[in-house]
C-alpha positions in Angstrom: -8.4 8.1 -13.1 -12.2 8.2 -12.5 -14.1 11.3 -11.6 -15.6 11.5 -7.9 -19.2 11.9 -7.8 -20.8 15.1 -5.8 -24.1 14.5 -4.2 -27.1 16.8 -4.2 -28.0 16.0 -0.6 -27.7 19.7 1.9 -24.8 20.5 3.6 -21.9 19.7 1.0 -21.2 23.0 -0.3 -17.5 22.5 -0.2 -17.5 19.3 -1.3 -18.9 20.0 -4.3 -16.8 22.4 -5.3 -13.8 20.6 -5.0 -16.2 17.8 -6.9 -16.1 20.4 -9.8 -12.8 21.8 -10.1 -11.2 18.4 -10.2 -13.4 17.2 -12.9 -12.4 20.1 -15.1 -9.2 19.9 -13.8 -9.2 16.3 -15.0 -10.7 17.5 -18.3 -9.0 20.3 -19.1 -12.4 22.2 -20.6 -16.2 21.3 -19.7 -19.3 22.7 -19.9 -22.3 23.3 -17.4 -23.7 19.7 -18.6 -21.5 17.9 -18.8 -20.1 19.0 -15.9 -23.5 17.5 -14.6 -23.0 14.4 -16.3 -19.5 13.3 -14.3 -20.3 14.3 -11.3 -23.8 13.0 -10.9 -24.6 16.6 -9.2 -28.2 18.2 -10.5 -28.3 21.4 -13.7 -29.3 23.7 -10.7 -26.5 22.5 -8.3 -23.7 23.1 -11.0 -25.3 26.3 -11.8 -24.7 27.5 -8.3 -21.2 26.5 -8.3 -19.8 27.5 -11.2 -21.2 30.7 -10.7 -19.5 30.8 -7.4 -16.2 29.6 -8.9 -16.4 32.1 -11.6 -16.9 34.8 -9.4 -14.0 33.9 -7.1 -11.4 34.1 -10.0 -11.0 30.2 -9.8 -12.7 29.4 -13.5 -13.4 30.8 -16.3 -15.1 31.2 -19.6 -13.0 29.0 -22.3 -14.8 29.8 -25.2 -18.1 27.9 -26.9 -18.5 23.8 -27.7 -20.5 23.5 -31.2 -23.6 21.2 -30.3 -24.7 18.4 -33.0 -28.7 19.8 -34.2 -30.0 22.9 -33.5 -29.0 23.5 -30.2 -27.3 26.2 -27.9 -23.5 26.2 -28.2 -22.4 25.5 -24.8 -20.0 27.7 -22.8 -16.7 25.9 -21.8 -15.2 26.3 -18.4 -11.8 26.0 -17.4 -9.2 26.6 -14.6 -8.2 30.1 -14.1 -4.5 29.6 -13.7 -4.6 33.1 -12.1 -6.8 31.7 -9.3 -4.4 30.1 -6.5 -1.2 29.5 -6.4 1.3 27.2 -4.5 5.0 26.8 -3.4 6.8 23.8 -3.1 9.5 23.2 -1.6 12.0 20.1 -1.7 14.7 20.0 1.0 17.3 17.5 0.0 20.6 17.3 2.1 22.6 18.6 -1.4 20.0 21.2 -2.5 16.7 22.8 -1.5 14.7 23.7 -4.6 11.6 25.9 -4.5 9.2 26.4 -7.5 5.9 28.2 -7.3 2.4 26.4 -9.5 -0.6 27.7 -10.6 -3.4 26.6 -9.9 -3.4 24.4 -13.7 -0.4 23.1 -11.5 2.2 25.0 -14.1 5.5 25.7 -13.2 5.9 29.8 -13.1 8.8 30.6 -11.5 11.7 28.4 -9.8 15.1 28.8 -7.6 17.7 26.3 -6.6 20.2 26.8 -3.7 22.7 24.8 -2.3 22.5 23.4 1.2 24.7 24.7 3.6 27.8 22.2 4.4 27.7 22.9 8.2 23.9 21.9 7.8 22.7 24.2 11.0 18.8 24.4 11.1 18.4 27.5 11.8 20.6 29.0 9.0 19.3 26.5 6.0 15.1 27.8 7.3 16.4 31.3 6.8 17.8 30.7 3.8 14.7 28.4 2.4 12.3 32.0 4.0 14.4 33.5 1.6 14.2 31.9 -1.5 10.5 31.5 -0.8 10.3 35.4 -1.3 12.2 36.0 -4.2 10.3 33.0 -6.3 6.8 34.9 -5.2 8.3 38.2 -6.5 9.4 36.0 -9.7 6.1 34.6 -10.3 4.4 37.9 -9.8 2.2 36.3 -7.9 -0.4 38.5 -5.8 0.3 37.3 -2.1 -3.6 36.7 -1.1 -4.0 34.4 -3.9 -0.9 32.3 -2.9 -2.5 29.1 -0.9 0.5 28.0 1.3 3.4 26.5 1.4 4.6 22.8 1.0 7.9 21.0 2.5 9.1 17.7 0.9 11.7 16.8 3.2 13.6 13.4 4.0 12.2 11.1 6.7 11.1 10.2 8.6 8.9 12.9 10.0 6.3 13.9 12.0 3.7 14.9 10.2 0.8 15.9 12.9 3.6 18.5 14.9 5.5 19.7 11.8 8.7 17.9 12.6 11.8 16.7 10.3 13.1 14.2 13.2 16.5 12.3 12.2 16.7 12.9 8.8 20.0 10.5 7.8 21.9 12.8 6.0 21.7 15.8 7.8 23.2 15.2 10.8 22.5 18.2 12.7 18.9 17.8 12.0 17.4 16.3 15.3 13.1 17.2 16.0 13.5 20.3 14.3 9.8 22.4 13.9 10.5 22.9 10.4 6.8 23.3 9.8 6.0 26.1 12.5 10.0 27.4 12.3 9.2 28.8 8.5 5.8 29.5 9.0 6.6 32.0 11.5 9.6 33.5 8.9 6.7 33.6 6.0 3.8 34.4 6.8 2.2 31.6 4.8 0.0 28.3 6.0 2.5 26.1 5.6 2.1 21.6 5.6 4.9 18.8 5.5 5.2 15.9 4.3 7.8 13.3 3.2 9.7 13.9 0.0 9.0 10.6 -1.8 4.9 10.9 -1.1 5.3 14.0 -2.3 6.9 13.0 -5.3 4.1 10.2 -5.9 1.6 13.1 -5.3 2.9 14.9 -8.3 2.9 12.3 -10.6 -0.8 11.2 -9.6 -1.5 14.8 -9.7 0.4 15.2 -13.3 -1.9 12.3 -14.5 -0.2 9.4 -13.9 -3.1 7.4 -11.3 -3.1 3.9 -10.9 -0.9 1.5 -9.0 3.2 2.6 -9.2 5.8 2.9 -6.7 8.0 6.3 -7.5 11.5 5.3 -6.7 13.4 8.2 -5.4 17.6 8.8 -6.0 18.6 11.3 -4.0 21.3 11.8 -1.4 19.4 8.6 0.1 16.7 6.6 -1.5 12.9 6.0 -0.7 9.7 5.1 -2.3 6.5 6.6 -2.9 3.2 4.4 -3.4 0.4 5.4 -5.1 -2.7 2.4 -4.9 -6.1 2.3 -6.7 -5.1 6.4 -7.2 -4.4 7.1 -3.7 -1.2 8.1 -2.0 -0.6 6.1 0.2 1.1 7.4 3.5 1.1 5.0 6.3 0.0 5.3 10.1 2.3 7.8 11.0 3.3 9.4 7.0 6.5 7.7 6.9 5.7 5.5 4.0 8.7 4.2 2.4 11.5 3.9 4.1 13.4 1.6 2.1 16.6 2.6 2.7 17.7 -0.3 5.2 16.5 -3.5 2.9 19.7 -5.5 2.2 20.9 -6.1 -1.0 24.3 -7.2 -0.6 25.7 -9.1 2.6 28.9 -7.9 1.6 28.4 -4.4 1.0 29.3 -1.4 2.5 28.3 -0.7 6.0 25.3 1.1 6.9 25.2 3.9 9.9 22.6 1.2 11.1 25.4 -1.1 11.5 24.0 -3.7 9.0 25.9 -4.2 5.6 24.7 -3.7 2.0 21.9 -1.6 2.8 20.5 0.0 -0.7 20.3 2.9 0.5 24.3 3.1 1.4 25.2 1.0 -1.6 23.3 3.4 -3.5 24.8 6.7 -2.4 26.7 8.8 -5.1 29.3 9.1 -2.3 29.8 5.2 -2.2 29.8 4.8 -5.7 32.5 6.9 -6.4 34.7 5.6 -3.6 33.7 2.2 -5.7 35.1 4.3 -9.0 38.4 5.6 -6.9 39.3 2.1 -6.0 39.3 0.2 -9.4 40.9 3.1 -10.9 38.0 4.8 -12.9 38.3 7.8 -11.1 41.5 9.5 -9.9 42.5 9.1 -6.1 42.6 12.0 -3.8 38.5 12.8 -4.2 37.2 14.1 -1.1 34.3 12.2 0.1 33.3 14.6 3.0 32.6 17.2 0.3 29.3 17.0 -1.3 30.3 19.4 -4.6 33.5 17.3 -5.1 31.6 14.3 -4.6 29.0 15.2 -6.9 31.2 16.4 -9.9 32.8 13.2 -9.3 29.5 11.0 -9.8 28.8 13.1 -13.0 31.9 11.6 -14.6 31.2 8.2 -13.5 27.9 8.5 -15.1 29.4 10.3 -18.1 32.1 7.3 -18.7 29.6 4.5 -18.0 27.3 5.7 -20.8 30.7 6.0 -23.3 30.6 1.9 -23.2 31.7 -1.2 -21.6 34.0 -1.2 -18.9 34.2 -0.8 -15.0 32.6 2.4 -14.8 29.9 0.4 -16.6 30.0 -2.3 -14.1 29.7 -0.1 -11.3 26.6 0.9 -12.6 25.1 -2.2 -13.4 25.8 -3.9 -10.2 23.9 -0.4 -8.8 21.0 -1.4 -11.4 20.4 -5.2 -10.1 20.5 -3.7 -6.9 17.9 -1.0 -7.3 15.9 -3.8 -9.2 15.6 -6.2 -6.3 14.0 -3.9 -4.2 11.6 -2.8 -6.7 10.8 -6.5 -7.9 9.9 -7.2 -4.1 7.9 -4.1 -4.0 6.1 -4.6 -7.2 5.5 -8.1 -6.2 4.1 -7.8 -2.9 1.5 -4.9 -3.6 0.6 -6.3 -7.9 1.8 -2.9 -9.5 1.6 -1.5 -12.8 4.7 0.4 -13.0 7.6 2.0 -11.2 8.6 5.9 -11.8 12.3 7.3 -11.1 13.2 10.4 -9.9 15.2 12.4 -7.7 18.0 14.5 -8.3 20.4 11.9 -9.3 17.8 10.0 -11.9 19.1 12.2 -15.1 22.5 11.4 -14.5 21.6 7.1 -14.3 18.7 7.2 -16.5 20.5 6.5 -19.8 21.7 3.1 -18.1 19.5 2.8 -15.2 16.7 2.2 -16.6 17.4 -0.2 -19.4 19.2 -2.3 -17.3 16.6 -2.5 -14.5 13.7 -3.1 -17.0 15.9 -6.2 -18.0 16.4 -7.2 -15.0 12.4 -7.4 -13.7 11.4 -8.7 -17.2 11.4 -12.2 -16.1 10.6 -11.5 -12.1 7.4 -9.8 -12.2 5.3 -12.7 -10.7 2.3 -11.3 -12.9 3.5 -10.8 -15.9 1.3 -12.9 -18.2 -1.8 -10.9 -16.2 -0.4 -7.7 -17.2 3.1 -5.8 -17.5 5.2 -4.3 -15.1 6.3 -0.6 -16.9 9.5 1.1 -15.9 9.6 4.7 -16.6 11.3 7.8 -15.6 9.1 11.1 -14.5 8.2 13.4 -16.8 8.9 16.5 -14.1 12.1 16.1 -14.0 14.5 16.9 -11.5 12.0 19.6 -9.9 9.4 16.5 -9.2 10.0 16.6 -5.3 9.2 20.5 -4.5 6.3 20.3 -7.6 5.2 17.3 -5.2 4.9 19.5 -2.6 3.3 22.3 -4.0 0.5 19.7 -5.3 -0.2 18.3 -1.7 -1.7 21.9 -1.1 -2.9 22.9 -4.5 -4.9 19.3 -3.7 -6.5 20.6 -0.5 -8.6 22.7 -3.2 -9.4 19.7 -5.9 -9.4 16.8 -3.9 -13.2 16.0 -2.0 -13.0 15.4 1.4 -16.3 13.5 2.4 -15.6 14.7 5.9 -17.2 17.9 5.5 -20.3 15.3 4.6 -20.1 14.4 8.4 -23.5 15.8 10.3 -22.0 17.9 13.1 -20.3 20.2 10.2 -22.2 23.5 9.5 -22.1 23.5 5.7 -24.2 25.0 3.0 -25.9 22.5 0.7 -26.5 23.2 -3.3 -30.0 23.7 -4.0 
């Protein structure tokens, strides 16, 4: 991922600084010149900053870089982790995990609880309020140095009120003010967005730029983009809903009243009716209870991986289905790669992925250009509420050029 340049025009203090913390960031360790060197900004400029940094707890000194000759070791700067810290959190209509990052973006502390069966608003915000507290206490975090808060939570939203609005799988979940609802319970800025971008966020943000599409298996299915670097969100920030694209005419039916959406004929739920039916699994599973239903997948999975058979099957026919989409996907938009996650990916990933990769190995349009990767993430099952804790640890390291606009009142660098 390439550096942003700063500019040594007036009136882009901020700017700048967010042009310096993500190059070392980026980097890990830098010093004063070379600090100048990636980000085009003059000696004097990064002078100022860094001394303003320092002082505000957000850097500091990481030790000396030898020089070739007879010059000056240089003084390495690097991210206080100390300095800021976030919370994410991922609501997911099984389980609502909250973790709290430094500002190197380091998981310190982290709780999961279950969601609440009868799914009532108002209960699962007082319980999520909760949580929040006792994973600050965890961290040992200092509250003034805690940033805000961030929500991954299942579309589709609406981003500019704060509003989860019909979120499939949590039916009692209509326009609720998620957003202002905990921020009145914490105390905390708080910002939401949808649980796959957020999940594409903390890969970019865990180094993983380019072009990809993070494929989420949850409760439901989505997917994240991530173009050129950017996250991509859509007019409204409802980016990937992929849920209703058919891949089987004669699959089960969708609450949309279509059949063979992926998102139904991927749901653990459907799966394991699948496994109860062709004797796999034992009858008398209640679907209607998420912990039975659950357990139930886990031995599905577990019996796939022993071998060949149906359980295997069941899988497979999952895989080509989940491939499809992605093909289509990776097609349309000439990606580099696509990342699974969600809290159902460790469970498939043993078959899953092998079996998609097959699958797109001779359907990637541009393969003999470049190839088409499949991987799994590398944050594991926390990636959706470390997602969210990016999106604000990224309000500090990503530049806005908006603050270069001329009616801002802004300090420039000298």
């Amino acid at each position: 991922m390439s550096v942003r340049r700063g500019t040594n025009l007036d009136r882009v203090g901020g700017f700048n600084d967010a042009v310096v913390l993500d190059a070392i960031r980026r980097s890990t360790r830098l010093s004063r010149v070379e600090l100048a060197e990636v980000t085009g900004l003059s000696g004097q400029a990064i002078s100022n900053i860094t001394r303003r940094l320092l002082e505000a707890g957000l850097l500091r000194d990481a030790g000396r870089q030898r020089t070739s000759g007879l010059g000056k070791p240089r003084t390495l700067l690097e991210l206080e982790p100390a300095g800021q810290y976030a919370v994410g959190v991922h609501l997911d209509p099984a389980v609502v995990t909250v973790v709290v990052l430094d500002l190197t973006g380091e998981v310190i502390a982290r709780r999961s609880v279950g969601t609440p069966h009868a799914d009532d608003p108002d209960v699962l915000i007082d319980r999520i309020a909760a949580t929040i507290e006792d994973v600050i206490t965890e961290a040992a975090a200092p509250r003034d140095r805690v940033t805000g808060v961030g929500i991954a939570a299942p579309g589709p939203i609406d981003v500019e009120r704060g509003v989860v609005v019909d979120p499939p799988n949590l039916s009692a979940w209509h326009l609720v003010p998620l957003r202002d609802e905990l921020r009145e319970r914490i105390g905390l800025p708080v910002l939401l967005d949808k649980d796959v971008t957020a999940a594409a966020s903390a890969e970019k943000w865990a180094g993983g730029g380019g072009s990809f599409v993070f494929f989420y298996l949850g409760t439901g299915v989505g997917a994240g983009l991530v173009i050129g670097d950017e996250v991509v969100r859509g007019s409204s920030s409802n980016v990937g809903e992929i849920g209703h694209v058919i891949v089987d005419p004669d699959g089960p039916v969708c609450y949309c009243g279509r059949r063979g959406c992926v998102g139904e004929a991927s749901q653990p739920r459907y799966l394991v009716q699948q496994a109860m039916q062709t004797g796999v699994l034992a009858q008398g599973i209640d679907l209607d209870d998420r912990g039975a239903v659950d357990a139930a997948f886990a031995r599905l999975c577990s019996e796939a991986e022993d071998g060949p058979g149906l359980a295997r099957e069941i899988v497979a026919v999952l895989a080509e289905r989940i491939a499809k989409v992605v093909e289509d996907i990776a097609n349309l938009l000439d990606l580099e790669r696509v990342v699974f996650g969600g809290p159902h990916w460790e469970q498939l990933a043993p078959l899953l992925g092998d079996a998609v990769r097959a699958a797109l190995e001779e359907r990637f349009l541009v393969r003999s250009v470049h190839p088409f990767e499949v991987a799994g993430t590398a944050l594991g099952v926390d990636v959706g509420a470390i997602g969210a804790a990016s999106l604000v640890l990224d309000q500090t390291f990503s530049p806005n050029p908006s603050v270069l606009l001329p009616d801002r009142e802004l300090v420039g660098e000298r």
